[in-house]
N, C-alpha and C positions, 0 to 999 in steps of 0.2 A: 504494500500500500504506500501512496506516493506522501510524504511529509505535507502534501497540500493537500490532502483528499479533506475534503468536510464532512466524509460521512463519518458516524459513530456507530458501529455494528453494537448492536445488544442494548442502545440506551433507551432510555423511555422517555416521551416527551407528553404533555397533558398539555392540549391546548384547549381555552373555554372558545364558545363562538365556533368551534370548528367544524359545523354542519355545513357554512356556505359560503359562498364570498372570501375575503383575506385569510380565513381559517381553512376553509378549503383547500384553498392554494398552498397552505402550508403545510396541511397535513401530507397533501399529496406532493411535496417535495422533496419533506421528510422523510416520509416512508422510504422514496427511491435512495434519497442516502443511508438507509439503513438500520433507522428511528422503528423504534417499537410505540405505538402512539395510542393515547385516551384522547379520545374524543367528549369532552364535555357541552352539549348545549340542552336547553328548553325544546328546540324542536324533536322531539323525540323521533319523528317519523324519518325527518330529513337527516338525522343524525342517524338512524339504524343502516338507511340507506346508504347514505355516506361509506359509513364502516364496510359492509356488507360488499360493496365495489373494489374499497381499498385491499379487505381482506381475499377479495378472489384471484386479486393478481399475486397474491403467493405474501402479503406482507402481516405482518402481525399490528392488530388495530381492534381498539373496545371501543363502544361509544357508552356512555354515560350519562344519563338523564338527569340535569342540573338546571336550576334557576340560580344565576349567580348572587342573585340578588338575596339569599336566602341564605344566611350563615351557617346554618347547621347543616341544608344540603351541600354547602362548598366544603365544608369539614366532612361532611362521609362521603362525598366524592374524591377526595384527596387520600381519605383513607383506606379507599378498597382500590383505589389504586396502586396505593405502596402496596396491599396486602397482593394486589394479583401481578403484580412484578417485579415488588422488594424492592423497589429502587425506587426515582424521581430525579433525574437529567436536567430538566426544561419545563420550563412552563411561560406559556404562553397565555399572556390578559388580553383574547382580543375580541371575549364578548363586550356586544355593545349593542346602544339603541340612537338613534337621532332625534327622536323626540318628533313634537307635531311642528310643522312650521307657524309659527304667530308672533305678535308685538308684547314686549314685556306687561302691558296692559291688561294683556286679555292669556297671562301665562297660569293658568292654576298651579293652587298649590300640590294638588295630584299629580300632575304631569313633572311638576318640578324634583318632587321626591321620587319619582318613579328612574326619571330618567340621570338622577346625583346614583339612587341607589346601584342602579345596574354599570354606569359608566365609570363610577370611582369609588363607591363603597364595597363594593365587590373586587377591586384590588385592592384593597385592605384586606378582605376575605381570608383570599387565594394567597397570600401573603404571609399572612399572620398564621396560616395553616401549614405551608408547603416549606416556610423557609426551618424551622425545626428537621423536619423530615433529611433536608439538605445537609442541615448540619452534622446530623447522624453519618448519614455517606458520604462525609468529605467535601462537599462544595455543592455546586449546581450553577445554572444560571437562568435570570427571569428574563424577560423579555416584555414590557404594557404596552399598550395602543395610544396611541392620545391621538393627535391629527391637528394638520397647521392651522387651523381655528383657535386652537390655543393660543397662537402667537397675535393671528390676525385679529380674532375676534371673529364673531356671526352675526347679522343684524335681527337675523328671523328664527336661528338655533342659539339659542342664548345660552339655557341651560346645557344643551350641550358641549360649547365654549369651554363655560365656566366649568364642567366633568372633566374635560379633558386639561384645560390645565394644571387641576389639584392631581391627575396623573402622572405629570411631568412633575410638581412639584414633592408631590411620595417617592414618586424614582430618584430623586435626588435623595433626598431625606435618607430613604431606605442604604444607598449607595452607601453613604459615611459608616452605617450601622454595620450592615452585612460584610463587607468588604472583608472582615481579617477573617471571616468563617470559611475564605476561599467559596464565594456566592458572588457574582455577578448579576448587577440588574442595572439594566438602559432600556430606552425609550424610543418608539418611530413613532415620526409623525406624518403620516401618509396625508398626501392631498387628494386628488379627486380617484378615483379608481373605480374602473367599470363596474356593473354588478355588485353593487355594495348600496347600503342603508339610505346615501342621502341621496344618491342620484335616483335610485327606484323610485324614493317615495316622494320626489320635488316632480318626476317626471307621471309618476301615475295620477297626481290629482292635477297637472297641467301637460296632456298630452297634446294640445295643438302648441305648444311651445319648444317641444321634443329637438326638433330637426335645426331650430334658430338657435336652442341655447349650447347645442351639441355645439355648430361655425362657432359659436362665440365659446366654446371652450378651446378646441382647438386654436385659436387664434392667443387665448390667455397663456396656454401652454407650451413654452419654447421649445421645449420636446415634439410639440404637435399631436398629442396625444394623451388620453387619460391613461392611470397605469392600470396595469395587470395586477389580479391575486398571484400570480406569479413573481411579478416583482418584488413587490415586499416579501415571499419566502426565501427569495434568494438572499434578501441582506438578511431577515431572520437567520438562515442556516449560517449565513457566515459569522452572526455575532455569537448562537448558539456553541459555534466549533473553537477548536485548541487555539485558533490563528486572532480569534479578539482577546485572547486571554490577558488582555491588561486594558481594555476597554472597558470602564466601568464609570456607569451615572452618564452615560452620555445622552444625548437628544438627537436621533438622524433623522433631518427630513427627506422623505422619498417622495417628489410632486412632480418630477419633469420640469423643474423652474418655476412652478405654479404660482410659488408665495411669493416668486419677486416680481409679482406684480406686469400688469399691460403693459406691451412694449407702448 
């Protein structure tokens, strides 16, 4: 095996969110490097499916029916995963919701709590559960989602925003903590990326604006393009591997140029 290979034969990765979208793409990148992988999400049906694909091409994959947002299901999902493979590698915060689109005026306090709970109290969760586990085995390393709304702001995802930057702000925090445990944990901030949360659900309730704001993405985007669930696995597997191993508390954004703004 080549001193650059990124895979890790035999480890185990738990990533939440991992039925579709970003989680997707990482499980299924995972796997080909040689990740033994939990699938943690709410969708149960799309998470069984999920596995059930992954598992037929010959790789080792559980899915696990989790509401992240639910601390005692994040504690027994974390723990019958140590029990059904003794170990914990990785883990991956990349469940997540975007909330409804509206004006701070008209934001309830239900949608508020719903979507702080799922986007940032739930890495607390997954955190305050998994990083013991790590200690036992020698190190590990986390990987959370946050997304460059953190940085830029959202006019019409507010809450969302404000989720994602107390995620960037716990990955730092956590960093100073964890660090001498031999425990890694940094942060992507992914920009726009096809088949994911905010574009589905901006486009399902404005489909005659579909094709307008798609030119005007592309035009925002230096790159020319929105990313791929594939993209963001690929920096995931790299921070995951031997080769970040001094990479710690960082912030990566992966947007195609997104956040620096119209030319």
């Amino acid at each position: 095996m080549s001193s650059f290979d990124l895979g890790r034969a035999g480890a185990v990765a738990l990533i939440t969110g991992g039925a579709s979208g970003i989680g997707r793409g990482v499980a299924e990148v995972f796997v080909e490097a040689g990740y033994r992988l939990v699938l943690a999400d709410v969708d149960a049906s799309t998470g069984r499916q999920a596995a059930d694909e992954l598992s037929a091409l010959g790789h080792e994959v559980e899915f696990m029916p989790c509401d992240v947002a639910d601390e005692s299901q994040v504690a027994a999902t974390i723990q019958a995963a140590a029990r059904r493979w003794q170990r914990l590698d990785f883990l991956m915060n990349n469940a997540g919701v975007v909330g409804h689109q509206t004006s701070i005026e008209n934001l309830e306090h239900e949608e508020l709590d719903r979507v702080l709970a799922i986007d940032l109290k739930s890495v607390f969760y997954t955190c305050k559960h998994v990083i013991p586990l790590m200690r036992q085995g020698g190190g590990g390393s986390i990987l959370n989602v946050a997304s460059i709304t953190a940085d830029t702001g959202s006019a019409y995802y507010t809450a969302y925003s404000v989720a994602k930057s107390g995620v960037i702000a716990l990955t730092r925090g956590l960093a100073r903590q964890i660090g001498r445990f031999n425990i890694r944990i940094n942060c992507l901030s992914p920009g726009s990326i096809g088949g994911t949360g905010l574009m589905q659900e901006y486009y399902a309730s404005h489909p005659e604006q579909q094709s307008q704001d798609r030119l005007g993405l592309m035009k925002k985007i230096p790159m020319g393009r929105p990313g791929r669930p594939r993209d963001v696995a690929h920096l995931a597997l790299f921070l995951a591997s031997t080769l970040a191993e001094h990479i710690q508390g960082a912030i990566l954004t992966i947007d195609g140029g997104e956040s620096l703004g119209s030319q």
